[in-house]
N, C-alpha and C positions, 0 to 999 in steps of 0.2 A: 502513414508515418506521421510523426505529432513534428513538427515543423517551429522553430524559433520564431518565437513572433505570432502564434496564430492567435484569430481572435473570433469571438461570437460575436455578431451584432455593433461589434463596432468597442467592445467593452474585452479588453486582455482576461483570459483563463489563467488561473492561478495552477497551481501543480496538483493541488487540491481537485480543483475544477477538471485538471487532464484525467487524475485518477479514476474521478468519478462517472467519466463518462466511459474511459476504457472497459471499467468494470461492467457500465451499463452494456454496454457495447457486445460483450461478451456474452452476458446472462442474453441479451435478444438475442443474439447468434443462435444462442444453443435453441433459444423456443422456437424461428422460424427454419430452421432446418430439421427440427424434430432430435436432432444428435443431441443424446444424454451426455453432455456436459457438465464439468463441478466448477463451481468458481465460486473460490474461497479469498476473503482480503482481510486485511488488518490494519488500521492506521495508526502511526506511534504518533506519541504526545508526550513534547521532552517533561511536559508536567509531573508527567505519571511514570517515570521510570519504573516503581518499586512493582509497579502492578505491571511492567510492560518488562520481565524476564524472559528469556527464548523459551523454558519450559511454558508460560505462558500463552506468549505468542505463538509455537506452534498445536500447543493445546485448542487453542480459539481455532486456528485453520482445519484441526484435524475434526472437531467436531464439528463444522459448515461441512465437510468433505462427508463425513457418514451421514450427515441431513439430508444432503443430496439423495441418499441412498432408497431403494424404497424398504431393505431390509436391511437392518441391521448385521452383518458381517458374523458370522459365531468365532474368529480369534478377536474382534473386539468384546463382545462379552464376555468369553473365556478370560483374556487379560482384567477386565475388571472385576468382575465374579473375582480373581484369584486375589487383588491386592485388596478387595474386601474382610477377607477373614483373618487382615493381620489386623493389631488388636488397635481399633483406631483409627481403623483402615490406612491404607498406603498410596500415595500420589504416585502415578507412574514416572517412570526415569526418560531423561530427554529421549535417549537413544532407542526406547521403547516406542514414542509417539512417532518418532522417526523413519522405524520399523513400518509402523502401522499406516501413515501418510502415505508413505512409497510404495505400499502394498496397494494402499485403494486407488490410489493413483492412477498404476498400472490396469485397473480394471476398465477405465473410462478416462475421455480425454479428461484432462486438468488444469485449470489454469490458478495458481497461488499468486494472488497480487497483495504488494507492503506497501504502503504511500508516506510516505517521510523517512525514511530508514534513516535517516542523519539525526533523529530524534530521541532513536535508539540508542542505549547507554553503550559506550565502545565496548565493553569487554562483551555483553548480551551482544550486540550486533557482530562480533565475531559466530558467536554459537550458531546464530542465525542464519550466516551465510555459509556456515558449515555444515550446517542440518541440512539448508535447502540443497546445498552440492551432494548430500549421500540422501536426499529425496530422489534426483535426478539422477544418479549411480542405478538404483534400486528402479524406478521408471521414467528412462530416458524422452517418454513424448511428453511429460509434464512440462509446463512452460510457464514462469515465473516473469511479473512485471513489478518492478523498483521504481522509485521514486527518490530522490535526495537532492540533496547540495553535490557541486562538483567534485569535493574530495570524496565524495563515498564512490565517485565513477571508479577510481584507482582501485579501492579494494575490492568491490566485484570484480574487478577485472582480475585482480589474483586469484579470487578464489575461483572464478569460472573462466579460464585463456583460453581464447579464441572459440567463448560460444557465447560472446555476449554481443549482443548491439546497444549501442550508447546514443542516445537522442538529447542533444542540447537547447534548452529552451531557456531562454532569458527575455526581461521585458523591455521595449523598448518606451524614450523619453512621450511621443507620441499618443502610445495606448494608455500609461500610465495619466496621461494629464486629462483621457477620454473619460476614462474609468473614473478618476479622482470627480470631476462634472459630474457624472451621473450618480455617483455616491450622495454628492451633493444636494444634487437634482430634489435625490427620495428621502433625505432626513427631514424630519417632520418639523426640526428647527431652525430649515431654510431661510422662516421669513424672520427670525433672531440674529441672523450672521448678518453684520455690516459688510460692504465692500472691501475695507482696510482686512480684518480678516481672513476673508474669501482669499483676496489678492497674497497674502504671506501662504495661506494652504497651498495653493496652486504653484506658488512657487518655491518653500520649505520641503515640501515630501519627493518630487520628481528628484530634486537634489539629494537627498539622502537615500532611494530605492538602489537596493543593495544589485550585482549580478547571481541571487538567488535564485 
């Protein structure tokens, strides 16, 4: 369980950092047990809303999910094959990927991991968390890992009642002034920064680190 406050080496993981290892974590599982595993992720970047649509996002998952596959599925071919021959071709419908996610799903464990969903545009982060719930409808051992700020806790928590676990992780003054030194430590214009300087960082940023 990922623990408030945990740290590597003496330097705070970011949620970023939690993500990334969860993910790792998982993809090793599956090789040292040999259990054909899919583990599928997607990070949002408030940057990129326009490119970061739920048809989108779950497009990206659903094709890591057939990758996994060693065959291609014949109703995902069939489904494209068929919106090929309209004139132009045709993008498939949310509720199609939907389909098709909770179908492969169910064939093999799965794990759908999102890392920042607070990033995600609200009305798209609705779709999202609507999809994932009729993923889970469709194959119930699929198991999804979130990431966000603490208001996004509440709306999972609607959308999924009483099948979620909620992990709180915030930084403390401590790790943050550790982290801040070793940042320090490796910029290559250490030997540029006067003390006066140094001394406002160390104490400017620990003051403003949000409980994100």
């Amino acid at each position: 369980m990922l623990k408030s406050g945990s740290t590597t080496l003496g330097v705070p993981l970011t949620i970023y950092d939690f993500s990334s290892l969860v993910i790792d974590a998982l993809c090793d599982e599956s090789g040292e047990t040999g259990e054909e595993n899919a583990v599928a992720c997607f990070y949002f970047d408030s940057a990129a809303h326009k490119e970061q649509s739920a048809m989108s996002v779950l497009g990206a998952l659903l094709k890591q999910v057939v990758s996994s596959l060693e065959k291609i599925p014949k109703e995902i071919t069939v489904a494209f094959r068929k919106h090929k021959k309209f004139i132009g071709g045709r993008e498939l419908q949310l509720s199609e990927i939907v389909k098709m996610l909770g179908s492969l799903s169910s064939k093999k464990r799965t794990f759908l991991c999102l890392d920042a969903l607070d990033e995600c545009a609200a009305s798209d982060r609705a779709k999202v968390l609507l999809s994932l719930k009729d993923i889970i409808k469709i194959s119930p051992t699929t198991r999804v890992f979130l990431t966000g700020r603490p208001y996004v806790g509440d709306e999972v928590g609607k959308h999924f009642l009483g099948g979620t676990a909620l992990v709180t992780i915030s930084p403390r003054t401590g790790e943050i002034i550790r982290y801040i030194h070793t940042k320090l430590a490796e910029s290559t214009g250490w030997g540029e920064m006067d003390s006066k300087l140094e001394a406002e960082i160390m104490k400017k940023i620990p003051e403003t680190v949000s409980e994100m």
